[in-house]
C-alpha positions as CSV (number, residue, x, y, z in Angstrom):
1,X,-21.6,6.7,27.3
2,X,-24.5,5.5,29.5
3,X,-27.1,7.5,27.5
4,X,-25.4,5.9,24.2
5,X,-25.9,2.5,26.0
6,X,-29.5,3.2,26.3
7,X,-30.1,4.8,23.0
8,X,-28.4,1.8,20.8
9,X,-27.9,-1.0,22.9
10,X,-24.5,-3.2,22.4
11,X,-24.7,-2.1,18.8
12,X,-21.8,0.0,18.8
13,X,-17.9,0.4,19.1
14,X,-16.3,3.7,20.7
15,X,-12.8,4.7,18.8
16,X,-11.1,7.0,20.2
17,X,-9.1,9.7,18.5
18,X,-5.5,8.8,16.9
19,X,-3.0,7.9,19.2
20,X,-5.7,9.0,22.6
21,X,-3.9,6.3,24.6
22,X,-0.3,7.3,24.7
23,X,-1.3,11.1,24.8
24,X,-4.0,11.0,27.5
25,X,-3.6,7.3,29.3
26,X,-5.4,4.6,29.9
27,X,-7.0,5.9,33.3
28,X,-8.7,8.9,31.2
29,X,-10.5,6.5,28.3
30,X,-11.8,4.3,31.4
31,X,-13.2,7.5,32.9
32,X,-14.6,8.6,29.7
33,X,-16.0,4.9,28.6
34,X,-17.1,4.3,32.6
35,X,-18.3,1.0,32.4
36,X,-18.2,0.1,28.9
37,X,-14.7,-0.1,28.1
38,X,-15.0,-3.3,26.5
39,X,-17.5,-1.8,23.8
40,X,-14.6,0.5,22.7
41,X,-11.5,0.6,20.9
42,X,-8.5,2.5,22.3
43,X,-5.5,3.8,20.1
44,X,-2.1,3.3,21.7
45,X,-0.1,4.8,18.9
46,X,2.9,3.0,19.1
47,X,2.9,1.6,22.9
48,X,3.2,-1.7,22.7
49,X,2.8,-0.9,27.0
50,X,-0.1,1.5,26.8
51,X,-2.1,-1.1,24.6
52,X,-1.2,-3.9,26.8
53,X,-2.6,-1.8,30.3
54,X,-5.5,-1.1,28.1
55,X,-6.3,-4.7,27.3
56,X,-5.2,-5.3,31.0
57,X,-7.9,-2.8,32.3
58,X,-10.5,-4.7,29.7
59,X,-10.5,-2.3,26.7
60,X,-12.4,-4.1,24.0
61,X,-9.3,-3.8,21.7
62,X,-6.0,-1.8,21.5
63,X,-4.6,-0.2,18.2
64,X,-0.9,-0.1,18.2
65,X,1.2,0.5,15.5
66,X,4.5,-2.1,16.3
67,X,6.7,-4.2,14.1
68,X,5.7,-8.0,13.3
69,X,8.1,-9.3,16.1
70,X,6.0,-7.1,18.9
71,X,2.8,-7.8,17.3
72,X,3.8,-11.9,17.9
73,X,4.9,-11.5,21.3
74,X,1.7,-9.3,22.3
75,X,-0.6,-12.0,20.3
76,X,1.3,-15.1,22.0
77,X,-0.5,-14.0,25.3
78,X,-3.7,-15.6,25.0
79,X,-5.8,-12.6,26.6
80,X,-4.4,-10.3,24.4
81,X,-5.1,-12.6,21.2
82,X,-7.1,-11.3,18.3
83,X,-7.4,-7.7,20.5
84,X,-4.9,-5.8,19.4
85,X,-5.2,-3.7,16.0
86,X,-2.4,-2.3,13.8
87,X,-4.5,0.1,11.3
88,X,-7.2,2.0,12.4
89,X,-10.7,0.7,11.0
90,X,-12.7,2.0,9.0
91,X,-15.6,4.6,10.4
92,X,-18.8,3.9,8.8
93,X,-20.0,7.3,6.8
94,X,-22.3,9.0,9.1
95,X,-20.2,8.1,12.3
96,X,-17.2,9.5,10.3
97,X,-15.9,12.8,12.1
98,X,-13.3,14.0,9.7
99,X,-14.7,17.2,8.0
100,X,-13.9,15.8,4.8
101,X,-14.4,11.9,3.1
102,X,-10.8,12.2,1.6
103,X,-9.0,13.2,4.8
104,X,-6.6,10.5,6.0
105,X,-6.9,9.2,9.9
């Protein structure tokens, strides 16, 4: 991540791969991301608690997949407001790691 950091600058999100948080932690994106956890984007599957240590731990933003009434009680705490993703984003095309442009994230 530092050499990334040096190559492109702040011009850049890290996404990690579907679901990364709840199957690997929180503790093991930090350690990948060292200190540039806010420049990426973490995927909590459906932990409405692993997205919320994320965001704690100052993960840029959390994708979890919850219900409306979870997504309004995580966006009523200020510091989690407008962080918290429920769809994946879209990966531009020559970031994009799936083998093929039709395969489904």
């Amino acid at each position: 991540m530092d050499r990334i950091v040096r190559l492109k600058g702040k011009h850049f999100l890290a996404l990690s791969v579907e679901s990364a948080g709840s199957s690997f932690g929180v503790p093991w994106w930090l350690n990948i991301m060292n200190d540039h956890a806010g420049l990426s984007i973490l995927d909590c599957g459906d932990s409405p608690a692993v997205a919320r240590q994320a965001l704690d731990a100052r993960v840029g933003w959390a994708i979890c997949r919850v219900n409306a009434a979870q997504f309004r009680t995580l966006e009523s705490y200020d510091q989690y407001r407008g962080r918290i993703l429920t769809l994946r984003p879209p990966s531009s095309h020559h970031d994009n790691l799936r083998e093929h442009p039709h395969d489904s994230l």
